[in-house]
N, C-alpha and C positions, 0 to 999 in steps of 0.2 A: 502585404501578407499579415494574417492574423497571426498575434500572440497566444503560444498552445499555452494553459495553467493546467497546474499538476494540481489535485485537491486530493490533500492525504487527511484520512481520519484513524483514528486509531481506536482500537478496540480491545480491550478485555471485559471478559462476563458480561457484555452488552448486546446481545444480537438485534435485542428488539431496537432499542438505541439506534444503534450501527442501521439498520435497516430501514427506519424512517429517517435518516440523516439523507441516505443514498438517495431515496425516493424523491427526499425534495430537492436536492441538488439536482437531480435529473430535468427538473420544469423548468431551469433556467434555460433562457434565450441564447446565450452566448455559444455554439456551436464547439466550441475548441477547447474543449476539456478532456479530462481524464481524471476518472476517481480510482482513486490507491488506497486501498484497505490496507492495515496493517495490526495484524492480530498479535497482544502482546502476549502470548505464549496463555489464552484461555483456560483455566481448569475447568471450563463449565462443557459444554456443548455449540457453545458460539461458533468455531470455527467451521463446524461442519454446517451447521445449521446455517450459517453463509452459503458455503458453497453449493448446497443443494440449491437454495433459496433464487440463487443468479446461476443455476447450471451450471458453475467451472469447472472447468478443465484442468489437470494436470502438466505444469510446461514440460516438455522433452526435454534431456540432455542434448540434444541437438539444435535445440531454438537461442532464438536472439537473446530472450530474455532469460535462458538459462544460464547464456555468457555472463551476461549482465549480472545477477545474479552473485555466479562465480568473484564476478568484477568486485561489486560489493564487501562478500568475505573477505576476500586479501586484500583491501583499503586499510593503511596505518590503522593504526589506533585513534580511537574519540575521544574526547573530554566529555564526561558522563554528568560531571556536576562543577560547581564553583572553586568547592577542593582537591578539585584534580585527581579527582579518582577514574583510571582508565579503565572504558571495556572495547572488546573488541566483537564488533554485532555479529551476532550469528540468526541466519534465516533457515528455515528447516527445509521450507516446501516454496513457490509461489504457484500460483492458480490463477485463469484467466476465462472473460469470458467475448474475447474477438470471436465474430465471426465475419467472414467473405462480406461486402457487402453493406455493412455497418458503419455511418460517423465513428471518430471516434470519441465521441460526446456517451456514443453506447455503450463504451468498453470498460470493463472492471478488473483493474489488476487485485488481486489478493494475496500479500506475502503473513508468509506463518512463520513468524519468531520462535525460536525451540526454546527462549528464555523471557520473563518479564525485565525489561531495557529500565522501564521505566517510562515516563512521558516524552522526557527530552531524546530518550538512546531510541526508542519504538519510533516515532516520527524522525531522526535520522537516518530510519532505513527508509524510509520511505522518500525521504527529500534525497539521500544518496541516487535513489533510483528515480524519481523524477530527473536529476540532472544526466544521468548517465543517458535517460530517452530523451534527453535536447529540449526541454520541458521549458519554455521562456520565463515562468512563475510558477511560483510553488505557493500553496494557501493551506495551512494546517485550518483543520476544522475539527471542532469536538464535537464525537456525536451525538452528546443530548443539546445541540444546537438546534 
């Protein structure tokens, strides 16, 4: 069985960025991925400008991932930085773009942070939620990569 990798890239005020990151991550060969966006609380237009861009959707209260989600928020407390300064992540929205019928090599999760984490706390939400989807690897990527 192939190993799924989670590829989280994180974003503030980058859409353009963020959006040629995705594109080329998209041309790779290796089938079993999934890209995780993860918006660190943009002042600019970035997030929407995402979501239009890959059509996402809104998750339901009722879906997997809005458990997950859920799961997330109420996770202990993180170590934010060297001196121990703790936050506790908060996601605002996540957004998706599954549809029927799709690898999931095609699917783009999008969580929207209601706060800027920072580098290390914005890519733990996203590594949080790679492992909660059983994610065998996780690959932080930055998107002026």
């Amino acid at each position: 069985m192939k190993k799924k990798v989670a590829i989280i890239i994180l974003n503030f005020n980058g859409f353009e960025h963020t959006i040629e990151c995705v594109e080329s991550v998209r041309k790779i060969n290796y089938p079993h991925y999934g890209i995780i966006i993860c918006d660190n609380n943009s002042d600019d237009d970035s997030l929407k400008r995402i979501i239009n861009f890959y059509k996402l959707i809104e998750i339901g209260s009722d879906s997997l991932e809005y458990r997950i989600l859920k799961s997330i928020n109420n996770k202990s407390e993180i170590t934010e930085n060297a001196n121990r300064q703790y936050i506790t992540p908060h996601v605002k929205n996540i957004f998706y773009s599954r549809e029927e019928g799709k690898n999931s090599s095609e699917n783009i999760v999008l969580i929207a942070i209601s706060r800027n984490l920072g580098f290390g706390g914005g890519n733990n939400i996203g590594i949080m939620y790679g492992l909660e989807k059983n994610f065998n690897y996780i690959l932080l990527l930055n998107n002026d990569t």
